[in-house]
C-alpha positions in Angstrom: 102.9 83.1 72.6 101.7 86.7 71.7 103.0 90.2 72.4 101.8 92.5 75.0 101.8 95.4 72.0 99.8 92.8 69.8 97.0 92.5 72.2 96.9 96.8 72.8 96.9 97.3 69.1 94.0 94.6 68.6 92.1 95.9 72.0 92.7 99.8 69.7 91.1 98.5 66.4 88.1 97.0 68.9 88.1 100.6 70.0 88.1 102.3 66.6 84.2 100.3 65.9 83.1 101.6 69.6 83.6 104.8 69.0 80.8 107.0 68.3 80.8 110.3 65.8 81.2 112.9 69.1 84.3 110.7 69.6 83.1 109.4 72.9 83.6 106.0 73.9 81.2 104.0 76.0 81.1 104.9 79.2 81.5 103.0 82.4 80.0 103.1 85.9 83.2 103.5 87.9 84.0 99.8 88.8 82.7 99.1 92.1 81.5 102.8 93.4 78.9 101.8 91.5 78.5 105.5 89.9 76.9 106.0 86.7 79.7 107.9 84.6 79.8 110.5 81.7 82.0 108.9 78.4 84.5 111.6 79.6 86.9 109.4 82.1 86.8 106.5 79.2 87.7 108.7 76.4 90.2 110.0 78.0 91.5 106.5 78.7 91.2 105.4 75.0 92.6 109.1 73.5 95.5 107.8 75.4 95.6 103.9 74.0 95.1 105.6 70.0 98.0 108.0 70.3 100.5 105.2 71.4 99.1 102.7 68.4 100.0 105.4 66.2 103.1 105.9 66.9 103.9 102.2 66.8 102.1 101.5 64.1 101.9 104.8 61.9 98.3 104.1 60.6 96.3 107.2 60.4 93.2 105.6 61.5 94.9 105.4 65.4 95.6 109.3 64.7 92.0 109.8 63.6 90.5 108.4 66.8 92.6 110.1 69.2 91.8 113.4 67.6 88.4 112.6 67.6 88.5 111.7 71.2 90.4 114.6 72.0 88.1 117.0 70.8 85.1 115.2 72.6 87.0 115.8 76.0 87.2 119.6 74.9 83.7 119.5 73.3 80.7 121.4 75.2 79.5 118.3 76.0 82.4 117.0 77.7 82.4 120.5 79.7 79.2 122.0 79.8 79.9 125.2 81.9 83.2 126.3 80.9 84.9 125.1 84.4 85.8 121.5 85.2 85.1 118.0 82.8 81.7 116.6 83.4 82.9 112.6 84.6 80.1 111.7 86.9 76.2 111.4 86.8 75.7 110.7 90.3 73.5 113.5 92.5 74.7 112.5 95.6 78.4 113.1 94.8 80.1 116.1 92.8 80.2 115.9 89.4 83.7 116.5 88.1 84.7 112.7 90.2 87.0 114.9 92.6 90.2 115.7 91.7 91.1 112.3 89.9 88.6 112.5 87.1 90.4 116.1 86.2 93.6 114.5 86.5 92.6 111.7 83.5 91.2 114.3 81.1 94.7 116.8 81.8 96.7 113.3 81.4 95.4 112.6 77.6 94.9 116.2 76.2 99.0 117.0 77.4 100.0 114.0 75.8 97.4 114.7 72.4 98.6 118.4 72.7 102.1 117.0 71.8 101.7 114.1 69.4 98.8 115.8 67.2 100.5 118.8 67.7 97.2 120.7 68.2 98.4 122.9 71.3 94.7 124.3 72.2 94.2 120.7 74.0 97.1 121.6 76.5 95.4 125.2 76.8 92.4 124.3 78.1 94.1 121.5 79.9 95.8 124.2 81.6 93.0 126.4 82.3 91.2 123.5 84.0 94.4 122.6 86.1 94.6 126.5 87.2 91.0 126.6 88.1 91.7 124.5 90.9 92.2 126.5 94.5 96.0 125.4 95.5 96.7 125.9 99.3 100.7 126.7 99.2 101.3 125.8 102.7 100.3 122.0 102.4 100.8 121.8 98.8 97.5 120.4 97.9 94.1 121.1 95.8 90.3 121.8 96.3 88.3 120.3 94.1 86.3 122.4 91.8 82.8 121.1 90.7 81.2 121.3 87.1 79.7 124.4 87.3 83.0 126.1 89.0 81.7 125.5 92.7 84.6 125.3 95.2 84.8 121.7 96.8 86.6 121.1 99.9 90.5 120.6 100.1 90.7 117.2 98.6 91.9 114.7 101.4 92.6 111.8 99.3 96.3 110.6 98.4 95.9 109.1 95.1 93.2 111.8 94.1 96.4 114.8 95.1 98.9 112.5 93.3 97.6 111.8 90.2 96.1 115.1 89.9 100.3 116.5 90.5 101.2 114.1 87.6 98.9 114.8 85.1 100.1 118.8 86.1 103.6 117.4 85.3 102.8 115.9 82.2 101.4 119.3 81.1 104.6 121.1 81.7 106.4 118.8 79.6 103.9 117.9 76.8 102.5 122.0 76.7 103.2 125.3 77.0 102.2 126.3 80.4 102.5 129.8 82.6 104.6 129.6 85.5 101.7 128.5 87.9 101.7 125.4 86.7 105.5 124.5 87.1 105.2 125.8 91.0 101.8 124.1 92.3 103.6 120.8 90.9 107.1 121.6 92.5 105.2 122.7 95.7 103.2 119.4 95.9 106.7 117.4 95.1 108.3 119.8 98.1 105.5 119.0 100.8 104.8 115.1 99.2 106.9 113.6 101.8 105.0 115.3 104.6 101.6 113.7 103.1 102.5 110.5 102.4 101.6 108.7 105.2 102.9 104.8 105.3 101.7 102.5 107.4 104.4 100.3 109.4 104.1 97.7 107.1 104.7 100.0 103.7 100.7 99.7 102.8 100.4 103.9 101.3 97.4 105.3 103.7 94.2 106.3 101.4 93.8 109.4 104.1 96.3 112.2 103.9 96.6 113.0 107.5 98.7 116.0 108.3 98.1 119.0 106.2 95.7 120.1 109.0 97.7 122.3 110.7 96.4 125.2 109.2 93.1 127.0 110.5 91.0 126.2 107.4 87.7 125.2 109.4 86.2 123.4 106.0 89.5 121.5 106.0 89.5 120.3 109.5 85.5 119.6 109.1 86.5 117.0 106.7 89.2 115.7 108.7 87.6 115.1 111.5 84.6 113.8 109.3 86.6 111.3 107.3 88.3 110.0 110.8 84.9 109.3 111.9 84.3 107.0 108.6 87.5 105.4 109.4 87.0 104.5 112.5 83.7 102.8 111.3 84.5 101.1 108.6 88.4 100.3 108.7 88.2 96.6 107.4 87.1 98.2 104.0 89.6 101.2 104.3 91.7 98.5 104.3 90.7 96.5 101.1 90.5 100.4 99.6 94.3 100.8 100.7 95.5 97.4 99.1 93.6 98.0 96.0 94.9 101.7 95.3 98.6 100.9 96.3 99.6 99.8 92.6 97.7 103.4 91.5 99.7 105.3 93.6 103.2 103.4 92.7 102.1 103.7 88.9 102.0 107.5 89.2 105.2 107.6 90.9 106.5 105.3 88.7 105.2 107.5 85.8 106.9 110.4 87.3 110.3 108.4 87.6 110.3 107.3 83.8 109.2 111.0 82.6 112.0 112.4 84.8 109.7 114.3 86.7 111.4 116.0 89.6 114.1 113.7 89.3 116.5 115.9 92.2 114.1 116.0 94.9 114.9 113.9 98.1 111.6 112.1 97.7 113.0 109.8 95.3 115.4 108.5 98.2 112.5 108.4 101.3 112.6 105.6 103.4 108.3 105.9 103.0 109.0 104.9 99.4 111.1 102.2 99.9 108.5 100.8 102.5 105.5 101.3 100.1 107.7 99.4 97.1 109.0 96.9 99.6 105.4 96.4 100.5 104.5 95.6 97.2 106.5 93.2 96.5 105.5 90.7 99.7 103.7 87.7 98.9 101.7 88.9 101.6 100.2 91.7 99.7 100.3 89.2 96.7 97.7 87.2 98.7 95.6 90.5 99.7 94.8 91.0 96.0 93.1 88.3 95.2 89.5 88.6 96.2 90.2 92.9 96.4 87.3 94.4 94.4 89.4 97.4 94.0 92.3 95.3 92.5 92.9 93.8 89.0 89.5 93.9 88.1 89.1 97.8 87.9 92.4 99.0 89.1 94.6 97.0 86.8 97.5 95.9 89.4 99.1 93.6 86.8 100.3 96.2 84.5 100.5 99.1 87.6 103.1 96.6 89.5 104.9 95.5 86.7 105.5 99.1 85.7 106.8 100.2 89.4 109.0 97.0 89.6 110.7 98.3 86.0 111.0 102.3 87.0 112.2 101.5 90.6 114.1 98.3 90.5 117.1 100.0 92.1 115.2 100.4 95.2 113.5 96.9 95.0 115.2 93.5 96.7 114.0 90.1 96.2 110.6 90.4 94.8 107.6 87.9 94.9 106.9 89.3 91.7 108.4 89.5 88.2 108.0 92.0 85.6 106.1 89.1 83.0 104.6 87.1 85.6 102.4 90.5 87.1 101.4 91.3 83.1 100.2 87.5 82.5 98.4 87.8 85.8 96.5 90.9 84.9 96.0 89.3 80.8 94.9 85.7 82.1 92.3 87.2 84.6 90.7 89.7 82.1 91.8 90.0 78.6 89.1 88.3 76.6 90.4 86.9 73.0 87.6 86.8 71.3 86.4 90.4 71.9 89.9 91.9 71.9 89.4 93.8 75.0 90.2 93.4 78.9 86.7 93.7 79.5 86.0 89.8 81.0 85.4 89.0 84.9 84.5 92.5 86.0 81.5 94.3 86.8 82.2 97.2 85.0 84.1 96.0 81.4 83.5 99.3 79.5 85.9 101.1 82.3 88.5 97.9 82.8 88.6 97.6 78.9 89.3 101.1 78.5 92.4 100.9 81.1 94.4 98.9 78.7 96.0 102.4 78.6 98.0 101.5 81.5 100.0 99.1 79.8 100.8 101.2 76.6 103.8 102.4 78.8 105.3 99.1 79.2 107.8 97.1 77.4 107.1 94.8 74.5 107.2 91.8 76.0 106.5 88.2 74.8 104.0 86.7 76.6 102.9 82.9 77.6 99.2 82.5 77.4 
């Protein structure tokens, strides 16, 4: 028997000998896209792992670490031009990894901001969530690229999401302007709209209906991405069941933060349906050979965390709180190197989103 805190704090000394003098950590090559990453996404991961081992723990060395990762994320290096995080190395995509890879870096340098009480990390946190285009009608972001290049209006669902919740986390963690407090209330306004559920609760990858405006690049990319799905929905699919936990976790994250908390969201029948979902044995079944799934998005901790923050709205689950935790440990948490880096193509990023669990309870568990 061990506890899930024991494991964390071992998987944070492991991280304390990674860690190089710029405070990076190794970098990873985004699980199974297969693109060669920038120590930015990681670091960000692992500033968030330090800063809950200190406070359990109270050993400065944890403290030491997240402030050295923290000011890697805000180092030159990390952001080269003075606009968005570098995250990604691959030509053929944008550099900044979309609107996600912003959304990782604003999650750990709001929380660092308040635990190492050093508010410049929430400042430029800020500035980078500000530099993003908002479009006030549907509620949603462009991306920005590295060297402050306008992307398109990012279509994505867990990409709009996440990038929302890290915003949130900055209006609780930092002093913010205004701006920040409406682009996240606007997205929470407009979320039901853009959450798109299929009949069986499955949360669609595609947001689908902000197109009603006349924004030509927007409707470019629309059309585009419908043309993709159309050819490839079998592994829209597998994307779909993989991401569904990622979606529930920010949600979730919202819930336990109490982010929003009067909005009539929080009482959609499309969220019931998407935790309903998640609780089937059918999806259960889906996630087992889902490349997306436990071995790079880390469903164990992600479900486990939904069922606690929304288990008034879940009934008869296939899945318990432990049993979804010792899933996700048994498959990848190695003993002997103290990280959940084993049965994955890409360990440096899977070890590194240990971070996930940091937010869940202590629990005792059977391995």
């Amino acid at each position: 028997m061990t506890k899930l805190w024991d494991l964390i704090v071992k998987s944070a000394e492991r991280g304390i000998k990674m860690q190089l003098d710029n405070g990076s950590m190794p970098a990873g090559h985004n699980g199974p896209y297969n693109d060669l990453e920038t120590p930015v996404r990681n670091t960000a991961h692992w500033c968030v792992t330090f800063l809950k081992v200190f406070e359990w723990t109270g050993k400065r060395k944890f403290r030491e670490s997240a402030e050295k990762a923290a000011n890697y994320l805000v180092s030159k290096e990390a952001r080269p031009m003075n606009a968005t995080f570098w995250c990604r190395k691959n030509p053929k995509r944008d550099f900044s990894n979309g609107l996600i890879g912003q959304a990782w870096v604003m999650e750990a340098l709001a929380l660092a901001s308040n635990k190492l009480n050093i508010p410049i990390y929430g400042a430029i946190a800020e500035e980078v969530f500000l530099l993003h285009p908002f479009d006030k009608k549907t509620g949603l972001w462009q991306g920005v690229n590295v060297d402050g290049s306008y992307l398109p209006l990012n279509v994505v669902f867990n990409q709009q999401l996440w990038f929302a919740t890290s915003g949130f986390l900055l209006t609780k963690y930092a002093e913010v302007r205004d701006e920040v407090f409406y682009r996240v209330r606007r997205f929470f306004e407009q979320l039901e709209k853009n959450l798109d559920v299929h009949k069986n609760g499955l949360i669609s990858h595609i947001i689908h209906k902000p197109f009603y405006s006349e924004d030509s690049i927007a409707k470019l990319v629309y059309y585009n991405i419908k043309k993709i799905r159309r050819r490839h929905s079998q592994s829209y699919k597998e994307l779909e069941i993989g991401y569904h936990s990622f979606n529930l976790y920010a949600l979730a994250l919202l819930k336990k933060e109490n982010g929003l908390i009067n909005y009539s969201f929080w009482k959609s029948p499309k969220l019931r349906r998407a935790l309903q979902y998640a609780t089937t044995q059918k999806y259960r079944d889906q996630l087992v050979e889902n490349k997306y799934a436990f071995s790079y998005n880390p469903v164990g901790f992600e479900i486990s965390f939904a069922l606690d923050a929304f288990s008034d709205l879940i009934s008869n689950s296939n899945f318990t709180l432990l049993g979804c935790i010792q899933d996700q440990i048994e498959k990848h948490y190695s003993f002997k190197e103290g990280l959940m880096c084993k049965n994955t193509t890409d360990p440096n990023t899977l070890a590194a989103r240990i971070y996930e669990a940091t937010r869940l309870p202590n629990l005792e568990i059977d391995i």
